[in-house]
C-alpha positions, 0 to 999 in steps of 0.5 A, spaced: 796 348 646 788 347 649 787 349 654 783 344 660 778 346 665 783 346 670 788 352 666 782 356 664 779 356 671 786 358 674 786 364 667 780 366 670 781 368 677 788 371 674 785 376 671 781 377 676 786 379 681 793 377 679 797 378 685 792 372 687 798 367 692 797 360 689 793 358 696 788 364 694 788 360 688 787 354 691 782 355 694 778 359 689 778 354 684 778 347 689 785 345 685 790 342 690 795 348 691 800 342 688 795 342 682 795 350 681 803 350 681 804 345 676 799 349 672 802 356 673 808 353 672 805 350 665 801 356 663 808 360 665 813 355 661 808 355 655 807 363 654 800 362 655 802 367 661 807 372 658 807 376 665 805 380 671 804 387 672 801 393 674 794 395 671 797 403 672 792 409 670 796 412 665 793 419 666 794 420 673 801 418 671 801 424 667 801 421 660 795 424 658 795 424 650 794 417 646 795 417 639 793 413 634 797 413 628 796 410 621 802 408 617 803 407 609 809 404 609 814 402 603 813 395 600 819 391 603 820 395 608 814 393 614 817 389 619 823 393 619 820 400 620 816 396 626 820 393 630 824 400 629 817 404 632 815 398 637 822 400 640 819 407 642 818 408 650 811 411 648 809 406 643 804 401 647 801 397 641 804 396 634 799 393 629 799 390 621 793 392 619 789 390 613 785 396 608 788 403 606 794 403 611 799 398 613 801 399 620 796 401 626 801 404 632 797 406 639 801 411 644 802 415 649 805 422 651 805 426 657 804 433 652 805 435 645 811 436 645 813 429 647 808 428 641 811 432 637 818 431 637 815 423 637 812 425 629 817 429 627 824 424 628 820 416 628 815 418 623 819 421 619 824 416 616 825 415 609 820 409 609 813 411 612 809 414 605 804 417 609 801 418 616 794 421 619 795 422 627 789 420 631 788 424 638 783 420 644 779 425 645 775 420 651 778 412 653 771 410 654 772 402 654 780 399 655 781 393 657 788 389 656 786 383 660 784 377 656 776 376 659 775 368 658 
C-alpha cells in the first residue's frame, strides 16, 4: 500500500504522541476529524497501524538484564524453533539473520537466574547447533517507533 500525504501526516503526529484524540489530530494536521477517522480506520484495517501501547522503561519495571543471543540452528528446522522462542514472555525480538548465525533473538529479564533457567530450558533443544549470549552493559539509543 502507498501511503498519501494525508496518512503520513496523521503517522507522524501518532508517533509523536500516540494517545492523541482524533480531534487532537484534527487539528494538528489540518484534515477534517471525518478525514482523520476515515484514514485511522484505513491505516488500522491495513496493518499499517498494528497497535497502541505504553512506551514502558524496562528498568524501572525491573527487567534489568537485556540479552542478545545468536543462534545456529539445524537446517530445516528455523522457523520452528523460532516460533517456539518468540512464544518466550521474555523474548521481545526474534530476527533471521544473515552471516555466521541463523537467528538473532533480543530479551529481557529481571535477574540471572530468569536468564539462566531461560538458556538452560529454551535454548537447549535439540535443534540449536550453538549459542553465544550477549549482555547489554548500557542501551544508549532504542527506539521502537517508526520515525517518518
Amino acid at each position: 500500500m502507498t501511503l498519501d500525504n494525508k496518512d503520513s501526516e496523521l503517522l507522524m503526529q501518532l508517533t509523536k504522541n500516540g494517545k492523541a484524540s482524533q480531534r487532537e489530530l484534527s487539528g494538528r494536521t489540518g484534515l477534517a476529524l471525518g478525514t482523520v477517522n476515515a484514514h485511522i480506520k484505513k491505516l488500522e484495517n491495513d496493518k499499517i497501524i498494528k497497535g497502541y501501547f505504553a512506551d514502558i522503561d524496562p528498568e524501572k519495571v525491573g527487567f534489568n538484564l537485556t540479552a542478545i543471543i545468536n543462534l545456529r540452528i539445524k537446517k530445516g528446522t528455523l522457523m520452528d524453533v523460532q516460533a517456539l522462542i518468540a512464544n518466550h514472555p521474555r523474548v521481545f525480538g526474534v530476527y533471521d539473520v544473515t552471516g555466521e548465525w541463523d537467528s538473532l533473538i533480543l530479551a529481557r529479564f529481571k535477574n540471572r537466574e530468569e536468564m539462566d533457567k531461560f538458556i538452560k530450558t529454551t535454548l537447549s533443544q535439540e535443534y540449536i547447533e550453538r549459542s553465544s549470549t550477549s549482555l547489554v552493559l548500557n542501551t544508549v539509543k532504542e527506539e521502537p517507533r517508526i520515525i517518518l
